[in-house]
N, C-alpha and C positions, 0 to 999 in steps of 0.2 A: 781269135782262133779257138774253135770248141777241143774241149777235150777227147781225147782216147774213148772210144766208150770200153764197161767194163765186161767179160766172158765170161760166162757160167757154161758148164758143160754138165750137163746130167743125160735122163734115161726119159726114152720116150714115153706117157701115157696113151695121150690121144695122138693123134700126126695132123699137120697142117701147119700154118703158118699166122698171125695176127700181129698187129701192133698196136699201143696204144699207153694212155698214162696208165699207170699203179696206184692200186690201194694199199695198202699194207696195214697187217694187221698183227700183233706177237701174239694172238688168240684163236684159240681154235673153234670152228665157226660150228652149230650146231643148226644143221639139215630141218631137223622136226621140231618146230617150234622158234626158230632162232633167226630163216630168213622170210618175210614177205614174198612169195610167188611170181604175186604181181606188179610189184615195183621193182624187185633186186635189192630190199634195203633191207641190212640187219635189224631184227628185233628184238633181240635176244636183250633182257633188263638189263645186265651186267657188261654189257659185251661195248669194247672201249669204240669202235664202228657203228653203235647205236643211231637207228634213224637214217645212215647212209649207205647208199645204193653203191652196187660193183657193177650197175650196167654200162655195157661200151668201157671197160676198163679192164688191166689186165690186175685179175685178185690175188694177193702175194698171202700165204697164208699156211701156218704149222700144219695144219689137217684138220682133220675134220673127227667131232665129235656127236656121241647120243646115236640113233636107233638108225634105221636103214632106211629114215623118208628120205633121207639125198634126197632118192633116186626120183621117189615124186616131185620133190619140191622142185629140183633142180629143170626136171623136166617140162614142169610146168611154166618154169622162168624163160625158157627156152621156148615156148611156145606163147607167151606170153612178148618175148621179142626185151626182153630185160637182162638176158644171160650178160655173163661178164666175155670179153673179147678172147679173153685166154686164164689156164689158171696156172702157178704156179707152187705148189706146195713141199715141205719136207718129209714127212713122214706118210710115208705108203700106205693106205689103209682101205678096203675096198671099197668107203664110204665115198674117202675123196674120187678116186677112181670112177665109180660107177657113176658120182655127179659129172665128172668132167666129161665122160661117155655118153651121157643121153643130153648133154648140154649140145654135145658135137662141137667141144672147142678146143684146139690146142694143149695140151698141156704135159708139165717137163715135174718131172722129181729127181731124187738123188743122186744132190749135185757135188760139183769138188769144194764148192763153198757156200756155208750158210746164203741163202738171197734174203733173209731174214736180215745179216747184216750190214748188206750191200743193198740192196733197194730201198727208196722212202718213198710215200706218196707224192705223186707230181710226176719220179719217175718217168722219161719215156724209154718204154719195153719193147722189144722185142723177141717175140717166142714162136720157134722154128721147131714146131714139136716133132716133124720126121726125121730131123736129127738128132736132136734132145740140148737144142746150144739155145744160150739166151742173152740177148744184149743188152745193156743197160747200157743210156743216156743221160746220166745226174742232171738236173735242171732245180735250177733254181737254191743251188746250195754255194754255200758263201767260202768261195777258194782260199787259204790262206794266202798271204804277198809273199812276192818272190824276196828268197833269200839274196 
């Protein structure tokens, strides 16, 4: 029997709807210099997602830091066909905003609970961004036995 999945309700960014696994990251992703254009993979020296791509994946992430390439970078991932499925971030900033805007994909912010600590990579997500609700499906995480 699968579990319950778990409800996130936040605020709309983008509207639309996607599904797909999760990245997740406790780091804030830097737009100008930080992702690859054309693959979707973090580049950023430091950055714990090093070397991996958020394409076809819904990207879980605090926000978004550094200057306002977003909006190029992002766009160009987007047009590049590498964009992530959906994004989901904490902290509103127009940086993440405008990536998620010219990406044209889904995307939900604050929510009634961290997804920071409700989501892991593997993850399967669901992001209903004209509502602002988000479903998680834990996968692959090791149930305690029953009492």
């Amino acid at each position: 029997m699968s579990a319950s999945p778990i409800i996130l309700y936040g605020r709309k960014v983008v509207g639309g709807c996607a599904q797909g696994e999760a990245l997740v990251t406790q780091q804030t992703i830097s737009g100008w210099g930080g992702v690859n254009p054309l693959t979707g993979a973090i580049i950023e020296t430091r950055h714990e997602l090093r070397g991996v791509s958020f394409k076809d994946r819904i990207l879980v992430f605090p926000g978004a830091k550094g200057s306002s390439g977003w909006s190029v970078v992002f766009h160009t991932a987007r047009l590049a066909g590498v964009a992530p499925r959906a994004m989901i971030f904490n902290e509103m900033t127009t940086k993440a905003a405008l990536g998620a805007v010219v990406m044209r994909v889904p995307c939900v912010t604050a929510f009634d609970r961290d997804p920071l600590e409700l989501i892991e990579t593997g993850d399967w997500v669901r992001v209903d961004g004209d509502n602002g609700i988000v479903e998680i499906r834990p996968l692959n995480r090791r149930t305690p036995p029953c009492a």
